[in-house]
N, C-alpha and C positions, 0 to 999 in steps of 0.2 A: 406336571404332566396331566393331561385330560384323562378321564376315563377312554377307551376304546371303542369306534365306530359301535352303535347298535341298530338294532332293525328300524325302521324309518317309522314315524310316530302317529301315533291312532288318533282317531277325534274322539270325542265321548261320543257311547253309543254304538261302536264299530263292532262287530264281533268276532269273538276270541279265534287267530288263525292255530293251525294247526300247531303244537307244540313241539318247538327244537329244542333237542335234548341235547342235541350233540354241540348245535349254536352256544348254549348256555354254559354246557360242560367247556368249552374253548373260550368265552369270554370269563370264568372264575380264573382259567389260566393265568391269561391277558394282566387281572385284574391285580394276584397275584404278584406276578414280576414289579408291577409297580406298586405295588405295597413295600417287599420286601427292599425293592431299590431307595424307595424316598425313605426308608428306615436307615438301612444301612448309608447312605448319603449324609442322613439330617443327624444321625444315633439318637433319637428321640425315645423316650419312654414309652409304652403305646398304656392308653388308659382305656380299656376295656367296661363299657356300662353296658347291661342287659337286662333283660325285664326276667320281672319277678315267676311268672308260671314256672312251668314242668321244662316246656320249650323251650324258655328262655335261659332256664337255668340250663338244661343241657345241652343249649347253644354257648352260654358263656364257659360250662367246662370243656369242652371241644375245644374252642380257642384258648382257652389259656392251658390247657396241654402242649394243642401246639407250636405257638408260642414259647413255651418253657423248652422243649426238644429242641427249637432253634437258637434258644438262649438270649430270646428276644427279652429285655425286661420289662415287665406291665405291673399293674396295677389294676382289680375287677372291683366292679361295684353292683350289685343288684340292685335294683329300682323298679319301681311302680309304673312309672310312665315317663315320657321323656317330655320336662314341664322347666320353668326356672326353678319351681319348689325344689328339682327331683336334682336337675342337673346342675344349676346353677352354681353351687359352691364348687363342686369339680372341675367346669369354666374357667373361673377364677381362684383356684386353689395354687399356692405352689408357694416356694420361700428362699432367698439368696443368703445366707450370711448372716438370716433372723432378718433377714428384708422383705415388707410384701412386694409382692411382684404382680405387676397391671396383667390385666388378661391377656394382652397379645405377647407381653415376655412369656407367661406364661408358653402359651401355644408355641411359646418356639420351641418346646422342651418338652409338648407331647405332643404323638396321635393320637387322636379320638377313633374308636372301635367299638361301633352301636352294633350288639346282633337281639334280634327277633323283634327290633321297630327300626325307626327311624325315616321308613320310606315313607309314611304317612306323616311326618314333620319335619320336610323337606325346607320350608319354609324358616322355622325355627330354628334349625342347626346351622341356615347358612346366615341368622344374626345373631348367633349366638358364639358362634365357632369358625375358625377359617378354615372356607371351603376346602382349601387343598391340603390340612390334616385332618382327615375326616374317610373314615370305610364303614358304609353301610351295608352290614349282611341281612336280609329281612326277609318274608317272603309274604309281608301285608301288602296290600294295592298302594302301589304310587297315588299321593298327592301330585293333583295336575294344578302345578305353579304359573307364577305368570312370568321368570323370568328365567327364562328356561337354561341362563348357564348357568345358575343352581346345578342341574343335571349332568352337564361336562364336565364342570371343575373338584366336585366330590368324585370318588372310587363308590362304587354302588354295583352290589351283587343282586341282585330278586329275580326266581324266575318268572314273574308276571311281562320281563323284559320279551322273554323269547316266547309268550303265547304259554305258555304252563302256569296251572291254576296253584299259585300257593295256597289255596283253602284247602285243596283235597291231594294233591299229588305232592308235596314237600313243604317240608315244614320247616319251621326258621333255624333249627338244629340238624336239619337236615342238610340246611344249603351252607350252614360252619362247617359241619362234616364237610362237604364235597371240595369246600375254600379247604382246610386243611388237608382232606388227602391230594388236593395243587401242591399245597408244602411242602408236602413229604410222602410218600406211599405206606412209611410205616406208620403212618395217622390213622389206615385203613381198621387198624384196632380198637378205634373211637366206635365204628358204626354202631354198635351196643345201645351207647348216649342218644346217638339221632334217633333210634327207632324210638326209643323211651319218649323224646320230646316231639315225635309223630303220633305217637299212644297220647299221652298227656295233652295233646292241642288235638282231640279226638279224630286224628286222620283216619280213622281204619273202617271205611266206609265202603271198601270191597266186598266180595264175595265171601260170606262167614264172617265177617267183621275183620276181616285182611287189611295190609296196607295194599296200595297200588297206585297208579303212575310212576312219579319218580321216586318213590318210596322202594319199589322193590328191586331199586341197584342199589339201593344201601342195604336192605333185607339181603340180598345176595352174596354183599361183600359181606355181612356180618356169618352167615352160615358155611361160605368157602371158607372162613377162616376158623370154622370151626367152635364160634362165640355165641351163635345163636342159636334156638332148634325150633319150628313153627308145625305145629299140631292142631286140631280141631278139639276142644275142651269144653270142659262148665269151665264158666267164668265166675265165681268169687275171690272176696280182697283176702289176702292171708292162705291161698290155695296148696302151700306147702309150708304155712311156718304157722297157723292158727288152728286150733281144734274144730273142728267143725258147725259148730252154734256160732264160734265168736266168726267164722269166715264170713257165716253169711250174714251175723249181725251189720260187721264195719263194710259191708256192700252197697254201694251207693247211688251206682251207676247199674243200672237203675237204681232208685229210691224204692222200695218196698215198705208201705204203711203198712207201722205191724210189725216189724220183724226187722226194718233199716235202725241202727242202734241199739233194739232191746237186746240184750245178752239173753236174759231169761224168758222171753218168747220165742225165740229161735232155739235155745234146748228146746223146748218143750215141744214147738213143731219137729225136729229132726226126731225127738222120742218117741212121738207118736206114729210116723213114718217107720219106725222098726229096725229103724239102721244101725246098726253099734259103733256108738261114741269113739269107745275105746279099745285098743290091742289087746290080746292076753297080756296079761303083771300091768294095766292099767295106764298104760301109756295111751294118751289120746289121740285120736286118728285125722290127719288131713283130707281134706278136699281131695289131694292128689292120690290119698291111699283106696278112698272109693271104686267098687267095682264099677263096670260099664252099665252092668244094671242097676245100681244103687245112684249111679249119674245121672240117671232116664226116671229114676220114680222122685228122684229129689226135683227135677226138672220139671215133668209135669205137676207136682204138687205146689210147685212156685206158681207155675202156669196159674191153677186153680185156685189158689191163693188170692191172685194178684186179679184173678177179673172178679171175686166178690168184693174187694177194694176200689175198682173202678179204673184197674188200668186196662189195657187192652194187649191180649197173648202177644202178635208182634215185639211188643217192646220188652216182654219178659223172656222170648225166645231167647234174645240175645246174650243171655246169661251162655247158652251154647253159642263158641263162637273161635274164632285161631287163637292160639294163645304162643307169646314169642316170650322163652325162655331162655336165660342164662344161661351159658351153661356151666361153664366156671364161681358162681357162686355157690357161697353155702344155703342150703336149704332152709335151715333156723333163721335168715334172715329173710327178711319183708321186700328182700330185693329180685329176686330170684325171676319172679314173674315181672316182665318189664312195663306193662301195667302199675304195678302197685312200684316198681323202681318211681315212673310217672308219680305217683300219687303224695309217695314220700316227698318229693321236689317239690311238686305244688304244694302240699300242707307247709314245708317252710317257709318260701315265697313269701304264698297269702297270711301267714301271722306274722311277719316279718320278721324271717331268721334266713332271709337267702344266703348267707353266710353257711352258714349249717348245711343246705340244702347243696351248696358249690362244693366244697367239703367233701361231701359224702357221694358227690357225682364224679368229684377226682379221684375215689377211691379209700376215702377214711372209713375206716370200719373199728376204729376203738373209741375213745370218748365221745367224739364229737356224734358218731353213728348213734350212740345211748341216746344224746340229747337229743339226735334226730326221733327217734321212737317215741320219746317225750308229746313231741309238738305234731306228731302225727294221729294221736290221741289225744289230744285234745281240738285237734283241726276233726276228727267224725262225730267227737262230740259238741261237739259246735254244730257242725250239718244236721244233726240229727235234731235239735234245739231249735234250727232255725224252720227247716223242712216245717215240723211239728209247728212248731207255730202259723208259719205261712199258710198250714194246711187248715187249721182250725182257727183263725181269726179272720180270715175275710178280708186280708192282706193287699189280693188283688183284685182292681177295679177295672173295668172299663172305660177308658176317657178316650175322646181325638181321636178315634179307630186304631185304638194300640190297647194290650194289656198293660198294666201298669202296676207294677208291684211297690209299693212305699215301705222302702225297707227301713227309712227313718234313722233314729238312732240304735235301734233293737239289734238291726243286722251289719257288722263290719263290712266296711267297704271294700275290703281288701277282699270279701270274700260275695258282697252284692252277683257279682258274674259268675260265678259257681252256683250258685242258690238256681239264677235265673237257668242257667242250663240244666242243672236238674230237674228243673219242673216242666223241662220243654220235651227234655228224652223219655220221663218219667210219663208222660203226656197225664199231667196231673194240669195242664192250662192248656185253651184250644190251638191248635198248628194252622189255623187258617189268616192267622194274623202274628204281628213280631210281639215279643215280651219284652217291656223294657223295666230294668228296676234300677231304684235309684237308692242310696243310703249316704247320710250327713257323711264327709270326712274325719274322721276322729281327731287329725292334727293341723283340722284347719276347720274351724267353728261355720266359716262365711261360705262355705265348700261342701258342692254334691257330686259323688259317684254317679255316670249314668253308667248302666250296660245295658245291650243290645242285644239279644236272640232271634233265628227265627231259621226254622227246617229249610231245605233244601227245595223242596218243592215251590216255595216262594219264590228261591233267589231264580229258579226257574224260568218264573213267571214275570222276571225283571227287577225285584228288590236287592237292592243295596245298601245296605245301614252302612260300611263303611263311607261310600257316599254321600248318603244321607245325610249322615251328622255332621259331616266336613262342609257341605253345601247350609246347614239349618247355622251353624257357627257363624258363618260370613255372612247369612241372613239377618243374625240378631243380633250382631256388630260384640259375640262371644272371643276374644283376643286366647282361646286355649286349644294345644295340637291335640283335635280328636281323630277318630280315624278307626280304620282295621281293616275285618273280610266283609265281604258281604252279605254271608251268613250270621256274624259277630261283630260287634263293634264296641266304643267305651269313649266314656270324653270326661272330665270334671269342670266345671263351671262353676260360676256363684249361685248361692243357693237364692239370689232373690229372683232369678232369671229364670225357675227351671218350669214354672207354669207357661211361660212365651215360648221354652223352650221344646217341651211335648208339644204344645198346639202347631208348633213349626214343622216339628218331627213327623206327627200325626198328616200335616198335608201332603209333607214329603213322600211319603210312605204311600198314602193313597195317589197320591200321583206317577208313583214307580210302578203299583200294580194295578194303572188304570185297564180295562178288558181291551185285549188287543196287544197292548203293548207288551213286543216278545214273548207272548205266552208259549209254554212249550218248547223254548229256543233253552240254550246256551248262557250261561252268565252274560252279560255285556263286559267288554275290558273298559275300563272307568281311566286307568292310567296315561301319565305322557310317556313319549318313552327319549331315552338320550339324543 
């Protein structure tokens, strides 16, 4: 069965109509029924893959909750990207009687269940995979294919379908959330997850650092139900579970030279501030134990802080900003603020433990939760390592009208697109051009990481890196699904290619924000649509 009628199809370049919320919310419906019907028809296993971030992992446990409540049986995998390296033995995995079984027996015996990609490797899944087992939940830009029942014959949820910006208004756990409260209504318990992987895929670009668009009917569902509470705060990591030196040490968003990773330069500044560490009988004091004035001198003294280091007040204001709470967690845990919930997923992801990080998003909170703690510590010291370096070697260069950061073998590639977003929020690199950083593959010697950055202000102005890169690939005859937002993007390639590959990139780019071209408009919608 086809996916269901959708709005009639944009050319590149058309711009973004007004966004249906209600269109979108009735086609996950739609989309729905015929999921749960070609399951229940075929009794197919549903094989669940998701990418590795925050998002993706609190898109892939949204789904396999709801899933598990239906009694549907699956199987998750977390992944890096959707490649042959990534997906390819799951493809072709499966076994009769100690028999291999070809890919299409195979396929007869699952569904394939892509959430937070898959729209941008539209191409890929439909030669890789049979179209009609196949549901993509995503909320990246459509890949515009050229054979366009690609688009009919897959189930495909994104709202970029109905005119809603997945970069800023919902996020790819945001739109499993909305696919499982279709399921079920008592899914609506999940919202917690979505907001987490709206925080973690940095959605919170409203008012105080708020979520907003379609973020705030899942903010909504989560607070009717009594699961979430949203306040105006300082923002540091560990705000009710870390003593106060170690909060603002592991604080990263922003990067604070000085004081991001040192344990013992952050006592030393709070000491000197006059603030007391600790409770009477020595028990030490949280972020959240702070008076409103001890919030306001620690704030301005960041401020002041952080413009003799060269960042600029804006970006340290935002240490004050909403903060969306648990409210059923324990406080001793790292979870509490759904922020650092975010953070803990992405540190497993990116060192590769999304097992761990799905785990603990279902709700594990005894061993597996420890080892989470583990790799979460060692994922800020790693950032702190990396930053440090980046900041003091000369790291980044100017080439092709791009920054360009070589992250080489020094910086893990799992974590290349974290670095580079740090140093763009951090505005430790200039905002009037993209960052793009690149680092070797660690499990693939011939293989380079690229990622993408660049403010909002650009995409503005007409830049598109998820276009970009998709457009520079079929330029330089690159056979890999890249793709993303337009603010964000990522591809891997061979590394002998990646010089043709910037110079590509770099025209791309200047030709997106030629003067004139949409300046002061709208994103452009880049997608096909069904």
């Amino acid at each position: 069965m086809a996916c269901p009628p959708s709005p009639p199809r944009k050319s590149r370049g058309s711009h973004v109509s007004a966004p249906d919320y209600n269109g979108f919310l009735e086609h996950i419906g739609k989309v729905k029924d015929q999921f749960l019907k070609k399951l229940e028809h075929e009794k197919a296993t549903v094989f669940l893959v998701t990418h590795h971030d925050a998002d993706g992992i609190s898109a892939g446990a949204i789904l396999s909750m709801a899933l598990r409540r239906q009694s549907i049986p699956f199987q998750a995998r977390v992944v890096k990207q959707i490649s042959a390296k990534y997906i390819g033995d799951i493809a072709a995995a499966g076994s009769r009687e100690g028999k291999a079984l070809s890919a299409e027996e195979t396929a007869d015996q699952k569904f394939f269940v892509f959430t937070d990609f898959g729209s941008g490797q539209l191409e890929f899944l439909s030669r890789n995979l049979r179209r009609d087992r196949v549901l993509i939940i995503d909320h990246h830009e459509i890949e515009d294919v050229k054979e366009k029942a690609i688009l009919s014959e897959m189930l495909h949820v994104n709202p970029w379908l109905f005119g809603i910006n997945g970069s800023s208004e919902i996020s790819g756990a945001g739109v499993a959330y909305l696919f499982a409260r279709a399921m079920d209504p008592e899914n609506q318990a999940l919202a917690s997850l979505a907001i987490a992987g709206a925080l973690g895929d940095m959605q919170d670009k409203g008012d105080k650092t708020s979520l907003a668009g379609m973020n705030r009917i899942i903010v909504d569902d989560a607070k009717n139900l009594g699961l979430v509470s949203e306040a105006v705060d300082i923002r540091l990591f560990g705000r009710y579970s870390r003593p106060i030196h170690l909060a603002l040490s592991f604080t990263t968003d922003p990067f604070i030279p000085g004081l991001s990773g040192d344990e013992a330069a952050c006592a030393t500044f709070v000491q000197r501030l006059k603030i007391p560490m600790t409770h009477t009988g020595e028990k030490p004091r949280t972020v959240s134990d702070l008076t409103k004035e001890e919030k306001s001198q620690l704030v301005s003294a960041l401020i002041e802080w952080s413009l003799k280091h060269g960042m600029t007040a804006n970006v340290i204001k935002n240490l004050l900003g909403t903060i969306y709470t648990l409210e059923n967690e324990d406080p001793s845990t790292n979870l509490k603020d759904l922020r650092e919930f975010a953070s803990v997923l992405n540190s497993c992801g990116r060192l590769g433990f999304g097992g761990i990080g799905l785990a603990i998003a279902m709700g594990d909170r005894k061993e597996i939760f420890v080892e989470g703690q583990h790799v979460i510590s060692e994922y800020r010291k790693r950032i702190a390592n990396y930053m440090d370096w980046v900041l003091t070697t000369g790291a980044i260069k100017k080439r092709d009208g791009l920054q360009v950061l070589d992250g080489g073998t020094y910086i893990d590639d799992a974590m290349i697109g974290t670095i580079v977003s740090m140093l763009l929020t951090s505005r430790h690199v200039s905002t009037d051009t993209p960052v793009i950083g690149w680092a070797y593959i660690k499990d693939d010697p011939e293989g380079v990481k690229i990622s993408a950055r660049a403010v909002q202000d650009l995409v503005f102005k007409g830049l598109n890196l998820g276009v970009a890169i998709r457009d520079v690939l079929k330029e330089t005859d690159i056979d890999s699904p890249g793709g993303g937002h337009a603010p964000a993007a990522g591809v891997e390639i061979p590394k002998g290619k990646l010089d043709k590959f910037l110079k590509a990139l770099g025209r791309k780019v200047a030709g997106q924000l030629q003067p004139g071209d949409a300046a002061g408009q709208q994103p452009k919608r880049t997608q096909s649509w069904i």
